[in-house]
C-alpha positions in Angstrom: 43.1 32.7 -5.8 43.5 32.6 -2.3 42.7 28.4 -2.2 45.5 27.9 -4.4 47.7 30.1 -2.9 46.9 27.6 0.5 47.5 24.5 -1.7 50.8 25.9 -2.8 51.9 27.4 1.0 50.8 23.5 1.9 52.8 21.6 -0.7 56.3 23.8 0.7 55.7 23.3 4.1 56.5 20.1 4.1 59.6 20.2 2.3 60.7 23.6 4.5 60.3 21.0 7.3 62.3 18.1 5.8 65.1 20.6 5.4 65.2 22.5 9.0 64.9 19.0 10.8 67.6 17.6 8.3 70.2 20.7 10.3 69.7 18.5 13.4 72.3 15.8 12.9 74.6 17.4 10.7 74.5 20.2 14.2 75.3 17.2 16.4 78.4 16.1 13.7 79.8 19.5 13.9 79.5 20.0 17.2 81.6 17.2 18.2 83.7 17.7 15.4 84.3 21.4 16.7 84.9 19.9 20.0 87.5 17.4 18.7 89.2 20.1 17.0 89.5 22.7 19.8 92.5 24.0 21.4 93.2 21.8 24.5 90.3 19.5 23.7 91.1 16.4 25.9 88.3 14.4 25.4 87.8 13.1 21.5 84.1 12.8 20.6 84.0 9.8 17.7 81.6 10.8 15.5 81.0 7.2 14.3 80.4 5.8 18.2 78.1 2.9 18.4 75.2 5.3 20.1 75.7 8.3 17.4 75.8 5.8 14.7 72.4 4.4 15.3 71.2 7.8 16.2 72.3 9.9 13.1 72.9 7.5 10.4 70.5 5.9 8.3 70.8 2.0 8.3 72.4 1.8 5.4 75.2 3.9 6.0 75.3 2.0 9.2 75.3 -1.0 7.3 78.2 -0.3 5.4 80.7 1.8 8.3 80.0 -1.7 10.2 81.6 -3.7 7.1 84.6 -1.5 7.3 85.2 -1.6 10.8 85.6 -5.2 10.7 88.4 -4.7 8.5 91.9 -5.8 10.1 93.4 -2.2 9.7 89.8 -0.7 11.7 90.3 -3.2 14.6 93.7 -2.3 15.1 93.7 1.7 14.8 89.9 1.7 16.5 88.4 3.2 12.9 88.2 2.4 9.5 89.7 5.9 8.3 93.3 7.3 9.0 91.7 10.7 9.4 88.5 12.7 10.4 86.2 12.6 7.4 84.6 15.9 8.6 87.2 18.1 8.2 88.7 15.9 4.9 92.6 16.0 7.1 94.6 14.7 9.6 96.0 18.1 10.6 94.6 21.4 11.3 93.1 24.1 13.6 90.2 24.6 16.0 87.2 24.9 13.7 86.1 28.8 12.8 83.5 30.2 11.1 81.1 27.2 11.0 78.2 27.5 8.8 75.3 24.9 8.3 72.7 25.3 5.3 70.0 23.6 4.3 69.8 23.2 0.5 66.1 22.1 -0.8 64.6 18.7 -0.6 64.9 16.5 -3.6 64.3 12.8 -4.4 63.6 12.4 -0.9 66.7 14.0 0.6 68.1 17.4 0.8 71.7 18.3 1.1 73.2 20.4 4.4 76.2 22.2 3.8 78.7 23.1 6.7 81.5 25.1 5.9 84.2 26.3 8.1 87.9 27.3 8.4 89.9 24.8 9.5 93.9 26.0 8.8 93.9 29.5 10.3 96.5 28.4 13.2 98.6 27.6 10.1 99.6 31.3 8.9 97.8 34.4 7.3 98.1 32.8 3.6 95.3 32.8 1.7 95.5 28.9 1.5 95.2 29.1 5.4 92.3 31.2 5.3 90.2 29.3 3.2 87.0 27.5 3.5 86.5 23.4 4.0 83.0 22.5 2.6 81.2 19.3 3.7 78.3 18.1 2.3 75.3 16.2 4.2 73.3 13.8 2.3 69.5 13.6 5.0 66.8 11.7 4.3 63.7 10.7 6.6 64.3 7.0 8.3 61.3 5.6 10.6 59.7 9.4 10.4 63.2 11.3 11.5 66.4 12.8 9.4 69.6 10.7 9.4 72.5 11.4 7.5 72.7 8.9 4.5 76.4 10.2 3.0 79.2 12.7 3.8 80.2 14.1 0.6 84.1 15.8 0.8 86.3 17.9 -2.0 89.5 16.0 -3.1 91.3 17.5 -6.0 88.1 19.4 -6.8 86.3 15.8 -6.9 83.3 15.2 -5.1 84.3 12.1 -2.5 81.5 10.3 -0.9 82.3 8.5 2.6 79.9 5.8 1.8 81.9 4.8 -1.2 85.0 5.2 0.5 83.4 3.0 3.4 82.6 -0.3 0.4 86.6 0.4 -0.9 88.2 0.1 2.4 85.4 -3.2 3.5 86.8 -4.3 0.1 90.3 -4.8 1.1 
């Protein structure tokens, strides 16, 4: 009894592992995303920079956030989106209430979710005071966690960046 309660405390380990080390970049994104967002921020902190990129992106994101920033409209705005993918919006708040959660491994990645308010400046409505939700997609790359998708809400539709990022190379 006690040998396969080992074998089973041995075969979540690893998986317990995948998902606290797959927190680390998604913490990196929200911290400079946080920053970005703060009242009298004055430096902006691109998530997508050339170092970060390498850093916290697997290659094939990289791959494809390269194709749309050699788009005409991403070499003359500096990006490929016309608004911070993070926070799904071109306006809002200082970030509040920032949460980040593992969900469980599965098919080789496991999904981080960060929520946080981002319209509270905006008024005491209840549309104000509502959560953002982002979603993470990690995997493992050359034995470390990258983030292989952003997955945002739009009209209550999932949206992943790394489709968005083909459509706008597309054009």
């Amino acid at each position: 009894m006690l040998k396969a309660g080992l074998i089973a405390l041995g075969l979540l380990l690893p998986t317990a592992a995948l998902a606290a080390d797959a927190l680390a970049p998604v913490r990196e994104v929200m911290s400079a995303t946080e920053a970005n967002w703060r009242e009298g921020a004055s430096e902006f902190q691109d998530v997508f920079a050339e170092e970060r990129l390498v850093r916290l992106f697997s290659k094939d994101f990289v791959e494809r956030y390269r194709k749309a920033a050699n788009t005409e409209y991403a070499k003359e705005s500096g990006s490929p989106f016309s608004y911070d993918v993070i926070v799904n919006g071109q306006d809002g708040c200082a970030l509040r209430n920032i949460t980040i959660t593992p969900g469980p491994a599965k098919g080789g990645a496991t999904e981080v979710q960060a929520k946080f308010q981002n319209l509270t400046c905006f008024g005491d409505d209840q549309e104000y005071q509502a959560y953002t939700e982002t979603r993470f997609k990690v995997i493992s790359e050359g034995g470390k966690p990258v983030i292989d998708d952003i997955i945002t809400m739009m009209d209550g539709s999932a949206l992943s960046i790394k489709s968005e990022l083909d459509a706008l190379a597309a054009q």
